[in-house]
C-alpha positions as MATLAB code, in Angstrom:
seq = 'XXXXXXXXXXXXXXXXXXXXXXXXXXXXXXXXXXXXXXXXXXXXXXXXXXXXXXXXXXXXXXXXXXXXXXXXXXXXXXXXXXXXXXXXXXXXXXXXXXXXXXXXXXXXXXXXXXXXXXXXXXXXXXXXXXXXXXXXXXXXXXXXXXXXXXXXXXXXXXXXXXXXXXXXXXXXXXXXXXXXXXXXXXXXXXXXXXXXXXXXXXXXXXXXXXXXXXXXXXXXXXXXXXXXXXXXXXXXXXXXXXXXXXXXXXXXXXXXXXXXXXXXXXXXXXXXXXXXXXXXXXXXXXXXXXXXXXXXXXXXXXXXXXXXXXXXXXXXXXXXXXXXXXXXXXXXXXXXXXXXXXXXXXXXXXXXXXXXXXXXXXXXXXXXXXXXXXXXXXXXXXXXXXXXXXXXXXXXXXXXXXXXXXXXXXXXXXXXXXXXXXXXXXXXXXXXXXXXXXXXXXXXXX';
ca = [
      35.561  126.156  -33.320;
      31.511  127.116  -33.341;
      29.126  125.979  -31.179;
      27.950  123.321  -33.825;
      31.364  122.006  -34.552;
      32.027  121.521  -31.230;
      28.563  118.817  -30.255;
      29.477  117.128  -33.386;
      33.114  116.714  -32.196;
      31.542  115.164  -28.545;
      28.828  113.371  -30.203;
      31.580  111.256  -32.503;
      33.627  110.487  -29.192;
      30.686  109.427  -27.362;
      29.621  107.047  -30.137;
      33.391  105.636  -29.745;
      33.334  105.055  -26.617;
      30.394  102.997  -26.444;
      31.682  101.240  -29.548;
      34.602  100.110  -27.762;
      32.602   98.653  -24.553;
      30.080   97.106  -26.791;
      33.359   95.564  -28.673;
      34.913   94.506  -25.616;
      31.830   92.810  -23.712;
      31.211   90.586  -27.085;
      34.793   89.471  -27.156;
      34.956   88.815  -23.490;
      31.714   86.467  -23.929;
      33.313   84.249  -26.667;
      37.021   84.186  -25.874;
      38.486   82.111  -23.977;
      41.230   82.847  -21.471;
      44.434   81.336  -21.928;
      47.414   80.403  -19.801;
      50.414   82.494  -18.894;
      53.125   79.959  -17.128;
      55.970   82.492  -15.740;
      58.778   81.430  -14.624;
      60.244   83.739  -11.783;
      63.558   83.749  -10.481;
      62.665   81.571   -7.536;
      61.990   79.194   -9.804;
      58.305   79.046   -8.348;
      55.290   78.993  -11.463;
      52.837   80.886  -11.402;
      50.190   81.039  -13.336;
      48.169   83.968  -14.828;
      45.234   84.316  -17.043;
      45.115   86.573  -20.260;
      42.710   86.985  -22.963;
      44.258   86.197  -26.311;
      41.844   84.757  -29.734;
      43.292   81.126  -29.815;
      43.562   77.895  -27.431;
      46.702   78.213  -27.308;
      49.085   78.461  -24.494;
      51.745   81.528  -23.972;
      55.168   80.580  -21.813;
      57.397   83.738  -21.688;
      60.052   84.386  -18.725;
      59.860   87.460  -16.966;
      63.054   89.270  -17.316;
      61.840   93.251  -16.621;
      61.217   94.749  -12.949;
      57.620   92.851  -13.205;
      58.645   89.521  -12.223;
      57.046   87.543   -9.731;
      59.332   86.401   -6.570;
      57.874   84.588   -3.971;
      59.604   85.159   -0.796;
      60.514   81.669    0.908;
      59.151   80.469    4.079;
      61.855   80.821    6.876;
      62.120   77.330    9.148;
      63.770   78.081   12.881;
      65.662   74.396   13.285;
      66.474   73.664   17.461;
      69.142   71.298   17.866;
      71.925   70.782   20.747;
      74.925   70.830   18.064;
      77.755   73.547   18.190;
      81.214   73.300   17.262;
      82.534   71.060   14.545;
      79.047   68.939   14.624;
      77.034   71.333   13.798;
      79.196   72.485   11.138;
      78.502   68.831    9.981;
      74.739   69.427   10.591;
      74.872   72.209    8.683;
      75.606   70.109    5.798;
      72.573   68.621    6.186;
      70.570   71.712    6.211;
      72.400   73.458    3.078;
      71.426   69.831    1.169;
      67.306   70.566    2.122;
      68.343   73.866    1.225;
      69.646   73.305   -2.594;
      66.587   70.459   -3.041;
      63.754   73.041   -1.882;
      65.379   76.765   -2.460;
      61.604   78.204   -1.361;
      62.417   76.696    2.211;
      65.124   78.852    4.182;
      66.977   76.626    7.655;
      67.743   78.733   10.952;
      69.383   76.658   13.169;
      69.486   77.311   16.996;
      70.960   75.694   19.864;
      69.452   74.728   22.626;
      70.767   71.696   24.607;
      68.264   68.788   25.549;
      68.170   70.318   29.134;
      68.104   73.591   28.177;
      65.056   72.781   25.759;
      63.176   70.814   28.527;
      63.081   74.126   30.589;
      62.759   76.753   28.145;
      59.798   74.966   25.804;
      57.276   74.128   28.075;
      56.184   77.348   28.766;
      55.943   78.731   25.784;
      53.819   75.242   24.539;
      51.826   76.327   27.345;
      51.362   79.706   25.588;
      50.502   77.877   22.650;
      53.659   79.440   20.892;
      57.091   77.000   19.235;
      60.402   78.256   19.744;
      60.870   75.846   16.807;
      59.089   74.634   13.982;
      61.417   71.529   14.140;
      63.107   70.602   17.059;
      65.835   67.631   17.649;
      65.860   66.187   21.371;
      67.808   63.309   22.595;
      65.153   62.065   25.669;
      62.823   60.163   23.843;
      61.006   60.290   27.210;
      60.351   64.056   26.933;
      59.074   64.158   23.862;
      56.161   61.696   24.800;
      55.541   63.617   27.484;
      55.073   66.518   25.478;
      53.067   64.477   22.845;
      50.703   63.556   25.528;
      50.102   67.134   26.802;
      48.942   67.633   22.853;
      51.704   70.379   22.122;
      53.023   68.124   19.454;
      52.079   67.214   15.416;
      51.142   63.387   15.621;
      53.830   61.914   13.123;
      52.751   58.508   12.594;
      52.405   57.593    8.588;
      54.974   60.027    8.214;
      57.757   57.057    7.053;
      57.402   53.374    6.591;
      58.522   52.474   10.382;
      60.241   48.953    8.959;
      62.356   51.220    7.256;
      64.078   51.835   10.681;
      66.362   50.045   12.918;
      63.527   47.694   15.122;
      62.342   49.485   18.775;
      63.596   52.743   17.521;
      60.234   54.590   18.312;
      59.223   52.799   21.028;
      60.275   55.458   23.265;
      58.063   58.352   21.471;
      55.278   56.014   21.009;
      51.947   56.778   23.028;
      48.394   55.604   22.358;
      49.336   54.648   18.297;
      50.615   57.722   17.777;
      54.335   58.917   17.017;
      55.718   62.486   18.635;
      59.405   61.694   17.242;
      61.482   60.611   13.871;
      64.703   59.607   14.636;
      67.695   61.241   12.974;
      71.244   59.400   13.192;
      72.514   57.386   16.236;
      75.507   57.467   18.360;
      77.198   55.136   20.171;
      79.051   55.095   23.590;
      81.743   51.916   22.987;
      84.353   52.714   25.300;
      87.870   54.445   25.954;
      89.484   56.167   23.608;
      93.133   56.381   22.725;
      95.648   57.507   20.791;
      97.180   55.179   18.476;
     100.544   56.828   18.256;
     100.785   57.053   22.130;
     100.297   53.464   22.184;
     102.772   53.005   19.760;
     105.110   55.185   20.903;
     105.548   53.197   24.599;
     104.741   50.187   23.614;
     101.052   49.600   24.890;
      98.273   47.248   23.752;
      94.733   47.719   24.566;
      94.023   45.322   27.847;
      92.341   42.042   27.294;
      91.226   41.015   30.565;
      90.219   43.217   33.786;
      93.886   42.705   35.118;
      95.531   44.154   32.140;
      93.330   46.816   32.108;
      94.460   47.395   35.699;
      97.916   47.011   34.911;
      97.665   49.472   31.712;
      96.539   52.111   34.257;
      99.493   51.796   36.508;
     101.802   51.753   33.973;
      99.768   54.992   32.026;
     100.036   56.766   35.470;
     103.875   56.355   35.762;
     104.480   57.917   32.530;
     101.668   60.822   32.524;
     102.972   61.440   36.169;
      99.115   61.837   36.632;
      95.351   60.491   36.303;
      95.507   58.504   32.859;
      91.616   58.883   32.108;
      90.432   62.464   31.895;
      86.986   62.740   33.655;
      84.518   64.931   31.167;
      81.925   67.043   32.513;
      79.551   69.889   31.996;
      75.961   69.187   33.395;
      76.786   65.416   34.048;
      76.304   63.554   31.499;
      79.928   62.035   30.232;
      80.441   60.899   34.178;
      77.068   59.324   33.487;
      78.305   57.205   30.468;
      81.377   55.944   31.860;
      79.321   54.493   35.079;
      76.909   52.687   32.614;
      79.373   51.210   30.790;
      80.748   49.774   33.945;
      77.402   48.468   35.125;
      76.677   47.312   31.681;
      80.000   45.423   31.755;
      80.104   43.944   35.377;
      76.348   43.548   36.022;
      75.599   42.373   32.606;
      73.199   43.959   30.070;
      69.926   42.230   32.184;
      71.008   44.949   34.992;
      71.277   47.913   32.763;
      67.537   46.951   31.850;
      66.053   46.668   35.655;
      67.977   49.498   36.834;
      66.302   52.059   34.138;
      62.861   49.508   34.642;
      63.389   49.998   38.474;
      63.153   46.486   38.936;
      66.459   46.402   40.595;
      67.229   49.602   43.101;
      70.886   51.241   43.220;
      71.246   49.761   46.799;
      70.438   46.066   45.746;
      73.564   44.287   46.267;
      74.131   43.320   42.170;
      73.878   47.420   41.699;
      76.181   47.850   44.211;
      78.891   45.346   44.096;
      79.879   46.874   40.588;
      80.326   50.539   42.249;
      82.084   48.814   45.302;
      84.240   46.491   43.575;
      85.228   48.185   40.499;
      84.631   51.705   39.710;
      85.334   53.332   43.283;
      88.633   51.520   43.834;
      89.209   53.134   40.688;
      88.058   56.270   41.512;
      90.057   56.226   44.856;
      93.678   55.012   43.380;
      93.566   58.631   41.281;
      93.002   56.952   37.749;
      90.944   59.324   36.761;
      90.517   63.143   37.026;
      88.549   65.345   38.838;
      85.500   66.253   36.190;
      86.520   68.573   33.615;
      83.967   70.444   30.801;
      83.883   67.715   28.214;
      85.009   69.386   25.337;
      88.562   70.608   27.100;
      89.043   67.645   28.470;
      88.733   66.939   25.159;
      91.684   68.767   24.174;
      93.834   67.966   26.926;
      93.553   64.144   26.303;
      94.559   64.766   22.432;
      97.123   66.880   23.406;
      99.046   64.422   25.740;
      98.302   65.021   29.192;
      96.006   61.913   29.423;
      95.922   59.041   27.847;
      92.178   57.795   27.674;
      88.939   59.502   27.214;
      85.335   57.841   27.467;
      83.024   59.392   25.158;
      80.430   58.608   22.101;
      81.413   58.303   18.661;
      80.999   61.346   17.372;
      84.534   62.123   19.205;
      85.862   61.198   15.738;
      84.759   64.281   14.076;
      86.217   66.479   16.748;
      90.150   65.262   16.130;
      92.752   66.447   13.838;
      93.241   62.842   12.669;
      90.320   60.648   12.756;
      93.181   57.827   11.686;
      94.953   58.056   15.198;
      91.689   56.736   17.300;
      91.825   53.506   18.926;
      89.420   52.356   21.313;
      88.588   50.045   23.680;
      85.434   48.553   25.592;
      86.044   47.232   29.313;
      87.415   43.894   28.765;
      83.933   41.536   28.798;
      81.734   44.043   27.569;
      78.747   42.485   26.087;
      76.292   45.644   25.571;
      77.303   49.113   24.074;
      74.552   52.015   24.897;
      73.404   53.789   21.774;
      71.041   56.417   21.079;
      69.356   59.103   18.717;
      67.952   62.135   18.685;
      64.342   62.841   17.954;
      62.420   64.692   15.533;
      59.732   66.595   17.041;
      57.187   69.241   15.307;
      55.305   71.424   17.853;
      52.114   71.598   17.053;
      51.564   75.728   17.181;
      54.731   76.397   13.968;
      53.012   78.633   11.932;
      54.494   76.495    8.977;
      53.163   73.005    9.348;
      53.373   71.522    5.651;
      56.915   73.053    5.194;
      58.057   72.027    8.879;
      56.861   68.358    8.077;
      58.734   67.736    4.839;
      61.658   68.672    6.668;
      60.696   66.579    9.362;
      60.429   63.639    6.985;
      63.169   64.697    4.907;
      65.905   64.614    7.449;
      64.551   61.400    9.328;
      65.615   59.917    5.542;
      67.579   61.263    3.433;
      69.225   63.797    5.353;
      70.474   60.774    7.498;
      72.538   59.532    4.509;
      73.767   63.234    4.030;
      74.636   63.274    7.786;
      76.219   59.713    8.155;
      78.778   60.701    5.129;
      80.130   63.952    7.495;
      82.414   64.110   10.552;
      79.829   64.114   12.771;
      80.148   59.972   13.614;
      76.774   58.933   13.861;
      75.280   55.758   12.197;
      72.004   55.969   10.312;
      69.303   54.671   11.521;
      67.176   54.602    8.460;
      68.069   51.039    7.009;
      68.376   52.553    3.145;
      71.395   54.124    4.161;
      74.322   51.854    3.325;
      77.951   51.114    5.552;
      79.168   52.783    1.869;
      77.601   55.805    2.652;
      78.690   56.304    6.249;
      82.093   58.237    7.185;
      84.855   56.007    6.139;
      86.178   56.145   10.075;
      82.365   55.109   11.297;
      82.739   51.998    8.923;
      85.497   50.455   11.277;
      83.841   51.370   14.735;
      80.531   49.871   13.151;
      82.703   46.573   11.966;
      83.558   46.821   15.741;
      80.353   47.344   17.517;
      78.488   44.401   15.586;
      78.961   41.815   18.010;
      77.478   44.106   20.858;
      73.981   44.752   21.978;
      72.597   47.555   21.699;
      71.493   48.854   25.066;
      69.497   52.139   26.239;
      70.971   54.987   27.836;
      69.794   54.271   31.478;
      69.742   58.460   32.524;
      67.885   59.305   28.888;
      65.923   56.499   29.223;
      64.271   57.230   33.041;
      64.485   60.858   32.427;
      62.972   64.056   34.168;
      64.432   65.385   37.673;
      65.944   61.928   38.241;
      68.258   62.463   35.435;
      70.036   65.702   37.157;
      70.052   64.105   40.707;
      71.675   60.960   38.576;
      74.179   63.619   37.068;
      74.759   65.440   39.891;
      75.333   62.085   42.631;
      77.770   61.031   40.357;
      80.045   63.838   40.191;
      80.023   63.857   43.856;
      81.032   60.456   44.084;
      83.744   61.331   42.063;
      85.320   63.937   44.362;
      84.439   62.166   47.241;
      84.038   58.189   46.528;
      83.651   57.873   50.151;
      80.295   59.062   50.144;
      78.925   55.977   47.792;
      76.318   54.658   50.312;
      74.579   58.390   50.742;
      75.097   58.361   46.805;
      73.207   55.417   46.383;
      70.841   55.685   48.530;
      69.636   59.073   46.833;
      69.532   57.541   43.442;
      67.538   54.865   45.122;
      64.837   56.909   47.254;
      64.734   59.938   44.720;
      63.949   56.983   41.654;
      60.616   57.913   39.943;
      57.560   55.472   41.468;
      55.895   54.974   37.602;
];
């Protein structure tokens, strides 16, 4: 190609090129931009804009190596369930799950004691171990709404939509540090109906037939009839309130936990004296034993009776066998729930409070349906929807008041002394004045 040849050659691409900006710039200036909707396969739209010569708008599905995934947000989920309730929490979690598939669960377990030592410091830090964390002392989690590491939830849900004085204990200054989930109750002892059945029992009417039931409970187990759960306290802890509850009426339950009444007053007194240590002293029940084998041994025969909380029905083989029994003129039954709490440093606040809100609602009615035998507290949740076994111990518990656990309730070191005094007292009832007289000196002042 000659020299001449050639500069034409360049001088026609030139004149193209600038052709093709010139081109480009005009169209740019009088076309609009229309809208790409793409679906991805996280079913999350995006939208894109594209230049195209009419209004209108272009949906196409990516299907090729280009399509957009947004990765979900991961949610850590604290809670003191293992075992066969949290495989019924679970169910809860896998239902958010399915109804918001950009939000992914991790649950943890921490128990409520655990949680009270193990958070603090790392609030302090200004770091969650959590972004949403389940606690059953109401009384913690004001205290750690009142040190600010926790999201204000107040306008969160409709609080007439909840059983009445269910917040009061994470209430501070008009503002709400909890949500409550489901409740539990603590009725009484429980039994198996076919052991009943099978020598000819009844459940005891009166104090003396409750007496005489033990006797005749100890000659054929050979043993203790009521196993004694344990682990850091807390079932030794129920039983006692239920017999203070029962003998010292539901007014004393509320001035013990108020401190308006001390553990040394006579009232307080007369029901460990007169009822529980004589008890305690004729062998009726065992030495403490970790809850959940006790548990076990109780179902499997070698005791007859077992004081625990309702969610004891979703730990059987057969649901259908449970009986139970309160102390015979038992006016008050202590329930509970546990709390929904959001620390305020998760690094996924929106996401962690619509599953805050989420499972204060309508993952209650997914919960209430399990094994897990706990009652809704969120009033849209009908008896229909609960458990078909939680239906008959609700029928039951109607004609009770509802009390407050007394060591949940008062809270902090107290609590452990509480837990710990009484398992003494149980391997040596002879020590109940020193007992007493601990709870009563070591009782917080405020």
């Amino acid at each position: 190609m000659d020299p001449q040849t050639t500069k034409f050659t360049i001088a026609i691409v030139i004149a193209l090129i600038i052709g093709i900006g010139v081109g480009y710039g005009i169209g740019f200036g009088t076309i609009r931009p229309g809208v790409v909707t793409v679906t991805t396969t996280e079913t999350e739209t995006v939208t894109h804009y594209v230049t195209q010569t009419t209004p209108a708008t272009i949906v196409t599905t990516l299907t090729t190596p280009t399509t957009i995934i947004q990765a979900p947000v991961t949610l850590v989920v604290i809670g003191p369930w293992a075992g066969a309730e949290m495989e019924a929490f679970t169910e809860v979690l896998k239902a958010f799950e399915r109804e918001h598939p950009n939000i992914k669960v991790e649950y943890r377990i921490y128990r409520a004691e655990d949680l009270a030592s193990v958070a603090p410091p790392q609030f302090a830090a200004k770091m969650a171990p959590g972004d949403v964390i389940f606690t059953a002392w109401g009384w913690w989690a004001k205290k750690m709404g009142d040190q600010g590491h926790l999201l204000d939830l107040s306008g969160l849900v409709s609080t007439d939509d909840f059983i009445k004085g269910i917040f009061d204990p994470v209430k501070s200054g008009g503002k709400i540090y909890g949500l409550p989930f489901t409740a539990w109750a603590k009725p009484g002892f429980w039994y198996r109906k076919s052991f009943f059945q099978k020598h000819g029992l009844e459940p005891p009417k009166t104090w003396d037939e409750f007496l005489t039931l033990l006797d005749k409970l100890k000659d054929i187990l050979g043993g203790p009839p009521i196993v004694t759960g344990d682990g850091v306290g807390w079932p030794i802890s129920d039983v006692t309130e239920h017999f203070i509850i029962t003998f010292g009426g539901t007014d004393l339950q509320l001035k013990l936990i108020n401190g308006e009444v001390k553990f040394t007053d006579p009232q307080a007194r007369s029901v460990f004296e007169d009822y529980l240590v004589p008890l305690i002293k004729e062998g009726y029940f065992s030495e403490p034993i970790e809850w959940t084998r006790a548990l076990e041994l109780w179902w499997k025969g070698d005791y007859a009776l077992y004081f625990m909380g309702t969610w004891i029905t979703g730990m059987v083989e057969d649901p259908g066998d449970l009986g139970f029994f309160p102390l015979p003129g038992c006016k008050g039954v202590v329930m509970g729930t546990d709390y929904i709490i959001v620390p305020k440093y998760t690094e996924h606040k929106e996401e962690a409070l619509l599953l805050a809100k989420w499972l204060a609602t309508e993952g209650q009615k997914v919960h209430a349906g399990t094994k897990a035998g706990k009652f809704a507290t969120w009033l849209k949740v009908s008896m229909e929807d609960h458990w078909k076994p939680m239906q008959e111990v609700f029928t039951k518990l109607k004609e009770m008041s509802p009390m407050p656990d007394l060591d949940d309730t008062v809270g902090g070191d107290w609590q452990k002394l509480f837990w710990d005094q009484l398992k003494l007292l149980w391997v040596e009832p002879g020590k109940l004045d020193q007992v007493l007289n601990t709870l009563t000196v070591n009782f917080p002042k405020e």
